[in-house]
C-alpha positions as protocol buffer text, in pm:
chain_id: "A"
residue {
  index: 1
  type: UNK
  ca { x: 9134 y: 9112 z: 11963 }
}
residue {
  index: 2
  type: UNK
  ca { x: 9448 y: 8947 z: 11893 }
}
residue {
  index: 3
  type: UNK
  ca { x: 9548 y: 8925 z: 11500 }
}
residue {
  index: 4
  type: UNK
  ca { x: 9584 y: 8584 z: 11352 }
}
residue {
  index: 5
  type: UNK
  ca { x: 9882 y: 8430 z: 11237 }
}
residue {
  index: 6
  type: UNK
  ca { x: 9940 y: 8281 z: 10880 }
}
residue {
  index: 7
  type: UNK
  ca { x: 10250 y: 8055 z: 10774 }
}
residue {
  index: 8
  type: UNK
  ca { x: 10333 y: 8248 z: 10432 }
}
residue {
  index: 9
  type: UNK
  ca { x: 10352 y: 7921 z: 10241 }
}
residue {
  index: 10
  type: UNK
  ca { x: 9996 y: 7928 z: 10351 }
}
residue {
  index: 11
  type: UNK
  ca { x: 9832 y: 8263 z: 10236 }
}
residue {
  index: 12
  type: UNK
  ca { x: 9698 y: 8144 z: 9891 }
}
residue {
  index: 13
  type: UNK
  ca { x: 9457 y: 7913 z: 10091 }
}
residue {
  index: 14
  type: UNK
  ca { x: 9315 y: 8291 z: 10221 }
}
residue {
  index: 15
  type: UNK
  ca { x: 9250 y: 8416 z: 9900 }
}
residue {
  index: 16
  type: UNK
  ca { x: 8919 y: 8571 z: 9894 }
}
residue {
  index: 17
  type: UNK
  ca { x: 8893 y: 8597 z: 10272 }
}
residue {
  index: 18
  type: UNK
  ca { x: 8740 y: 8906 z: 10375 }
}
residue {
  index: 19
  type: UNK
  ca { x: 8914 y: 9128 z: 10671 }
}
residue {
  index: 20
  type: UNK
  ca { x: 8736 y: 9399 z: 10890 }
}
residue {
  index: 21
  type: UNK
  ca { x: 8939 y: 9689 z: 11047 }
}
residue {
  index: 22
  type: UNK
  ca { x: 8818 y: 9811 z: 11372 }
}
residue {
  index: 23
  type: UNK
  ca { x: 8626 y: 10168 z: 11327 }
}
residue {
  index: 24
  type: UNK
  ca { x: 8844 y: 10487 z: 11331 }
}
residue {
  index: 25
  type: UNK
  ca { x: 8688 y: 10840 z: 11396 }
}
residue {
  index: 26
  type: UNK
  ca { x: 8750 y: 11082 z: 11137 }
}
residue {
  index: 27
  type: UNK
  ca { x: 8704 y: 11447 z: 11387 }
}
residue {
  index: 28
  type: UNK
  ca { x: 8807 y: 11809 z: 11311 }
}
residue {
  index: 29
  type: UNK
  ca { x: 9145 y: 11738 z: 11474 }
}
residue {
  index: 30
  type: UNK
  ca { x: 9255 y: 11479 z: 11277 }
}
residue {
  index: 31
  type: UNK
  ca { x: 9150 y: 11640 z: 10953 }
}
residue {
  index: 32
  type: UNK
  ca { x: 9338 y: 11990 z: 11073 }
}
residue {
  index: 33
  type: UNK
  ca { x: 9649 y: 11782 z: 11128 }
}
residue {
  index: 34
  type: UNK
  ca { x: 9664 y: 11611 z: 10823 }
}
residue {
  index: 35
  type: UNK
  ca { x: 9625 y: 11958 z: 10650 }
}
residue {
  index: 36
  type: UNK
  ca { x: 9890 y: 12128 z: 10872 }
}
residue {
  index: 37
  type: UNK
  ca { x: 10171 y: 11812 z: 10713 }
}
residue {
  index: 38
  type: UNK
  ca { x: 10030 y: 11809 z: 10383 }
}
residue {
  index: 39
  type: UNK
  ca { x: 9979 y: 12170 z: 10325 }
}
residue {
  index: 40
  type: UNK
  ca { x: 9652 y: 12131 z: 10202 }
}
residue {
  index: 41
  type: UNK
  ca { x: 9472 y: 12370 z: 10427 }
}
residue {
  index: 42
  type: UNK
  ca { x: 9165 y: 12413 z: 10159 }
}
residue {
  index: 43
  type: UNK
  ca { x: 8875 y: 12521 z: 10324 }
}
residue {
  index: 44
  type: UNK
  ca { x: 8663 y: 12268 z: 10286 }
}
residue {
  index: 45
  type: UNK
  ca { x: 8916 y: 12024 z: 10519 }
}
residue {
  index: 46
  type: UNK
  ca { x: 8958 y: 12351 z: 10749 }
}
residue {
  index: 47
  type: UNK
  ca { x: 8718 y: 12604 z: 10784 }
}
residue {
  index: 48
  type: UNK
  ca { x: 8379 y: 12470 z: 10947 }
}
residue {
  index: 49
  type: UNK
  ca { x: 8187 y: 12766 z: 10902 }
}
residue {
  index: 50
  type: UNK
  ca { x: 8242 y: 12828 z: 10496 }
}
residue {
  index: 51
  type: UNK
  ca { x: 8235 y: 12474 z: 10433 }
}
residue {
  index: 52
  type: UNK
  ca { x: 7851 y: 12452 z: 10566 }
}
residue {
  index: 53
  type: UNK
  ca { x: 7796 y: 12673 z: 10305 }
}
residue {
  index: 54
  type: UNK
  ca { x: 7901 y: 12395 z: 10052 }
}
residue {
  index: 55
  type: UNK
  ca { x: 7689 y: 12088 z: 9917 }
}
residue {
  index: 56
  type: UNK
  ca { x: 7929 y: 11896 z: 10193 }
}
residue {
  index: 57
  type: UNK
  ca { x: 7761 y: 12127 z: 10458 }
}
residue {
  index: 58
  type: UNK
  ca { x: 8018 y: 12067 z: 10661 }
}
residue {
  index: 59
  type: UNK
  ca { x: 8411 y: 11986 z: 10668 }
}
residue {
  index: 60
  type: UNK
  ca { x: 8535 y: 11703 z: 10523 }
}
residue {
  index: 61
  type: UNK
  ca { x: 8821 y: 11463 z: 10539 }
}
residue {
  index: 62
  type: UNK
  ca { x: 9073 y: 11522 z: 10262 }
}
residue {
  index: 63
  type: UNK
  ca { x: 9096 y: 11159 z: 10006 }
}
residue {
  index: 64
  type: UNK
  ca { x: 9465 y: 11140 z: 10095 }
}
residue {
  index: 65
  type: UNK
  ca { x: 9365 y: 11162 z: 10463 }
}
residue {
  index: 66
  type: UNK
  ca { x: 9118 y: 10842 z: 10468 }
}
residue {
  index: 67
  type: UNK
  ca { x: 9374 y: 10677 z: 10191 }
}
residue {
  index: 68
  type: UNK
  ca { x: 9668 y: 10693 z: 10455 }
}
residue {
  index: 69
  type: UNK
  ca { x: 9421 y: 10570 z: 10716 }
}
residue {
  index: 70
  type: UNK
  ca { x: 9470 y: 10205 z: 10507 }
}
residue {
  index: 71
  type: UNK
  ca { x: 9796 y: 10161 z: 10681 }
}
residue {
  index: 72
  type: UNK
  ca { x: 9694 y: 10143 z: 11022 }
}
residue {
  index: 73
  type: UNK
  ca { x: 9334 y: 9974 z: 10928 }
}
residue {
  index: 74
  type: UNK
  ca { x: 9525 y: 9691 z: 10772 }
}
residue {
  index: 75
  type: UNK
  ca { x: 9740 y: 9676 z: 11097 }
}
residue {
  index: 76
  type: UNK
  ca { x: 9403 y: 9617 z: 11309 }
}
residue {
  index: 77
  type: UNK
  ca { x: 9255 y: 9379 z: 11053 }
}
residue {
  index: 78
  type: UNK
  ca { x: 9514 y: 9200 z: 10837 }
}
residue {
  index: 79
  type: UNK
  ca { x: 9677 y: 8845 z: 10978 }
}
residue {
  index: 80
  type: UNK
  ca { x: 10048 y: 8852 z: 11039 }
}
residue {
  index: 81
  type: UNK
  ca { x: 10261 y: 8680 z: 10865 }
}
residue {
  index: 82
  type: UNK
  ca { x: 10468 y: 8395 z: 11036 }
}
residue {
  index: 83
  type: UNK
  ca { x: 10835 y: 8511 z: 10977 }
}
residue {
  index: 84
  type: UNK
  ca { x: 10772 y: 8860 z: 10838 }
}
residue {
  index: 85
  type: UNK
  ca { x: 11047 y: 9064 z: 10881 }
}
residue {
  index: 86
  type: UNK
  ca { x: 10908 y: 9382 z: 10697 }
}
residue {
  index: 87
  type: UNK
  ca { x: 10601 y: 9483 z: 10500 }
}
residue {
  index: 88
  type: UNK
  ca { x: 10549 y: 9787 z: 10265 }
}
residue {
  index: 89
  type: UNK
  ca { x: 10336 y: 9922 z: 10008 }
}
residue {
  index: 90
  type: UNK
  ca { x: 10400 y: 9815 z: 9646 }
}
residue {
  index: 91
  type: UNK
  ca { x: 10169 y: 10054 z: 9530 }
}
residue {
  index: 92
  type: UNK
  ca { x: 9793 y: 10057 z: 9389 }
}
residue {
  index: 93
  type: UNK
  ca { x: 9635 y: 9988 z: 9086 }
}
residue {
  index: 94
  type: UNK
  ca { x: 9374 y: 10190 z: 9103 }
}
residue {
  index: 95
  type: UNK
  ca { x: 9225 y: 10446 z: 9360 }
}
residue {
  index: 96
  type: UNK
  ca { x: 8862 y: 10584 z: 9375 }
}
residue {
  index: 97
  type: UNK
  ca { x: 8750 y: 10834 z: 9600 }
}
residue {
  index: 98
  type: UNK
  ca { x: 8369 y: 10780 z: 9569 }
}
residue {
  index: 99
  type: UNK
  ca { x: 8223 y: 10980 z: 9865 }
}
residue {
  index: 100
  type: UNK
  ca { x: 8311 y: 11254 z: 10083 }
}
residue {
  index: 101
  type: UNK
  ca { x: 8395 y: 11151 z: 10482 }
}
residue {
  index: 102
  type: UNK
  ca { x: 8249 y: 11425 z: 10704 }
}
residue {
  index: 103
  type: UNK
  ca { x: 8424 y: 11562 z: 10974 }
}
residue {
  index: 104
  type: UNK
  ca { x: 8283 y: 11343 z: 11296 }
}
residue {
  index: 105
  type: UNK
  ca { x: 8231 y: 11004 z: 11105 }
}
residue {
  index: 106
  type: UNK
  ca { x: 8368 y: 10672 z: 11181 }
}
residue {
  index: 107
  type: UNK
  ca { x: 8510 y: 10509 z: 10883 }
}
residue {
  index: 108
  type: UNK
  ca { x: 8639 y: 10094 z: 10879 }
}
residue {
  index: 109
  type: UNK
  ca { x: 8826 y: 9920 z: 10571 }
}
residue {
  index: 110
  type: UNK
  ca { x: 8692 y: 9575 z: 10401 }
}
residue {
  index: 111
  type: UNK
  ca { x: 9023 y: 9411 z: 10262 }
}
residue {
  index: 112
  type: UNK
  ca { x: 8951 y: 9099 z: 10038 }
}
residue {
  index: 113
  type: UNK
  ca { x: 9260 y: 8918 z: 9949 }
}
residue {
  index: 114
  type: UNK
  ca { x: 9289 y: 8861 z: 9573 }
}
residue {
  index: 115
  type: UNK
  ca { x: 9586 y: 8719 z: 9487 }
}
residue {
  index: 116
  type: UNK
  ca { x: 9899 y: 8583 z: 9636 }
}
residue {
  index: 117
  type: UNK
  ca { x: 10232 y: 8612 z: 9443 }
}
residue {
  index: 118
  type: UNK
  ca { x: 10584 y: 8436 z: 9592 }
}
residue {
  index: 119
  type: UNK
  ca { x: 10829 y: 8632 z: 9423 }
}
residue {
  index: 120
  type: UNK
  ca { x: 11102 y: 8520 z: 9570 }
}
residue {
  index: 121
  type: UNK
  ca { x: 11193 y: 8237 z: 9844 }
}
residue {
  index: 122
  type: UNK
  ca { x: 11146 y: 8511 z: 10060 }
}
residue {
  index: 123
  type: UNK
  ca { x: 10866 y: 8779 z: 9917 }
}
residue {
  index: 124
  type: UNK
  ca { x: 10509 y: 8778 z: 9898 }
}
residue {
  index: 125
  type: UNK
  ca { x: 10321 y: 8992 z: 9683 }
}
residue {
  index: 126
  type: UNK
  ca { x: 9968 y: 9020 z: 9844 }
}
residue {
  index: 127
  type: UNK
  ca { x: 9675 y: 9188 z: 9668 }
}
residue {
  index: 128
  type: UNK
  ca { x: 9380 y: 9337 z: 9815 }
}
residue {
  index: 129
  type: UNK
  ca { x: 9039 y: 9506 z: 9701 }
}
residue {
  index: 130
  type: UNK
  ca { x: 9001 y: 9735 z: 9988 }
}
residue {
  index: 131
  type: UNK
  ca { x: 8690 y: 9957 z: 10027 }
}
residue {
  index: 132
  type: UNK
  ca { x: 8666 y: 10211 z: 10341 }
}
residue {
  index: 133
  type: UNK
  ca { x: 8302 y: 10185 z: 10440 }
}
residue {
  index: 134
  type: UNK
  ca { x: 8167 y: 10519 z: 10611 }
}
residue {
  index: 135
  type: UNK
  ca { x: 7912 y: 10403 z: 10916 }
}
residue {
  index: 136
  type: UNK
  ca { x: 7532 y: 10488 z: 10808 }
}
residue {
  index: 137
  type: UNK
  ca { x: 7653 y: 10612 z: 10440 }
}
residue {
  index: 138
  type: UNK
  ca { x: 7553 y: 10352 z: 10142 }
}
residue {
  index: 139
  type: UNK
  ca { x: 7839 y: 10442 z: 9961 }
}
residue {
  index: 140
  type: UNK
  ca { x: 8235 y: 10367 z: 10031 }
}
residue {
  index: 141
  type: UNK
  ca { x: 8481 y: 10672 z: 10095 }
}
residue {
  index: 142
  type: UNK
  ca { x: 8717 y: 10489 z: 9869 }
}
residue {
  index: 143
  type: UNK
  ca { x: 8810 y: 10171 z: 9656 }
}
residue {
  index: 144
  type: UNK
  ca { x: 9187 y: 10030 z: 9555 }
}
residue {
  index: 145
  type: UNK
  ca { x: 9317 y: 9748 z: 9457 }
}
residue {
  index: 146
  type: UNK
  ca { x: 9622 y: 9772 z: 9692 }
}
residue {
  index: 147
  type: UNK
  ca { x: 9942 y: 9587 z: 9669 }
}
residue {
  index: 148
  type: UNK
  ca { x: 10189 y: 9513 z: 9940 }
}
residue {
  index: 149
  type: UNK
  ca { x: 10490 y: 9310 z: 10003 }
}
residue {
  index: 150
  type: UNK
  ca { x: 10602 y: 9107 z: 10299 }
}
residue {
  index: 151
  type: UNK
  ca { x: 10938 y: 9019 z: 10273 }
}
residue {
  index: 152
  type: UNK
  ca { x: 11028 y: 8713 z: 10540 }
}
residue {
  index: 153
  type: UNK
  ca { x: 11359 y: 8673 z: 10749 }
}
């Protein structure tokens, strides 16, 4: 699917649109390699066989694991800007990590848009409310209020 295009002195017409990322597997490998660069090799992200003995009965992903995953979830879901010459992250206001993501799920992020801010003739400030849903679980991995900033050529 091919990502829409916004004109930036359009974006505050998209605030409260809701975006959809496409699903993204959360296996064994991907958790081991995120604890291999991190260093957190914990057992519970690592060790299938003493993490069934856990309430988790399994491995799960590490929170900074399915946090990072917002980066390329917002690449499959979020609209480009028209002129955007570079985005990056302006930080978050708040992160929750509200339930665990097993190893084998498949995990997709809901990105409302909140608020638009020009800061500059050049620079957006875009807000989102992101939750990433886990498929079948009731309850989100996570919820942020994330802030970005496209800066325009």
């Amino acid at each position: 699917m091919e990502r829409q295009t916004i004109a930036a002195g359009e974006l505050a017409q998209h605030v409260g649109q809701v975006f959809h990322s496409h699903w993204f597997v959360v296996d064994q490998g991907r958790i081991d390699a995120f604890a291999t660069v991190t260093e957190d090799e914990q057992f519970i992200h690592v060790d299938p066989e003493r993490a069934s003995a856990t309430p988790f009965g399994g491995t799960v992903a590490h929170g900074f694991l399915t946090l990072s995953l917002l980066s390329p979830m917002a690449y499959s879901a979020l609209p480009q800007i028209e002129g955007v010459a570079m985005g990056v992250n302006y930080g978050f206001e708040r992160i929750r990590f509200l339930h665990p993501v097993r190893s084998g799920s498949r995990v997709r992020a809901r990105f409302t848009l909140v608020a638009v801010t020009q800061r500059s003739e050049r620079e957006w400030q875009l807000t989102y409310d992101v939750s990433v849903e886990i498929e079948g679980a009731h309850k989100p991995a996570l919820a942020a209020t994330w802030l970005t900033m496209q800066v325009t050529a």
